[in-house]
C-alpha angles and dihedrals in degrees: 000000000000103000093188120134095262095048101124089053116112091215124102116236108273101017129120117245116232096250089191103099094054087046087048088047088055096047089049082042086052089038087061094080103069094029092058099243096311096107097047082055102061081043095060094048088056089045087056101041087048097044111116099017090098145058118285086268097052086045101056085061096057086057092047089054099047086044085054100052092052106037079047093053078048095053096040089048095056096036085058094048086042086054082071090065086032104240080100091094090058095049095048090057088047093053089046087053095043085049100055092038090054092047092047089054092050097051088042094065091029080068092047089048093242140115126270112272111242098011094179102037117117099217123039 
């Protein structure tokens, strides 16, 4: 039994992971804004059910991804009880840009095979 690090990867040493299923996860992520959210669910399920089939790297997208969904669902969720006071509108624009901005970056280093810069940060 291979007790690496990667051990429990289902990618062979040396080989490329198909990087196609996290970059799916973000469009649907990015497609959430004009679905209303139904689309960055379907993202987050698959972030969960994929979570702990790839390398570290691959890994810690899965858990920017999943942080995203829900600090998004956190953002969205203010900016629509601060509508009430109408600055909502502002911070609604605020949480899309920090979306897209957040789902750029990610692609960004899925493309160069390495983890999202500032996982656990709750801002980009």
């Amino acid at each position: 039994m291979n007790d690496s690090p990667d051990s429990r990867s289902v990618i062979e040493p040396g080989e490329k992971p198909d990087i196609t299923l996290p970059i799916v996860v973000y469009a649907l992520f990015l497609a959430g804004v004009v679905s209303g959210g139904l689309t960055a669910l379907v993202g987050v399920v698959i972030a969960y059910m994929y979570r702990g089939k790839g390398p570290h790297w691959f890994d810690e997208h899965y858990r920017y991804q999943i942080r995203t969904f829900w600090l998004s669902m956190l953002y969205f969720a203010v900016s629509g009880v601060l509508t009430l006071v109408m600055i909502g509108f502002v911070t609604w624009l605020l949480a899309v840009i920090w979306l897209v901005v957040r789902c750029v970056k990610g692609i960004k280093r899925l493309q160069e095979h390495r983890e999202p810069d500032n996982v656990d940060a709750w801002l980009i």
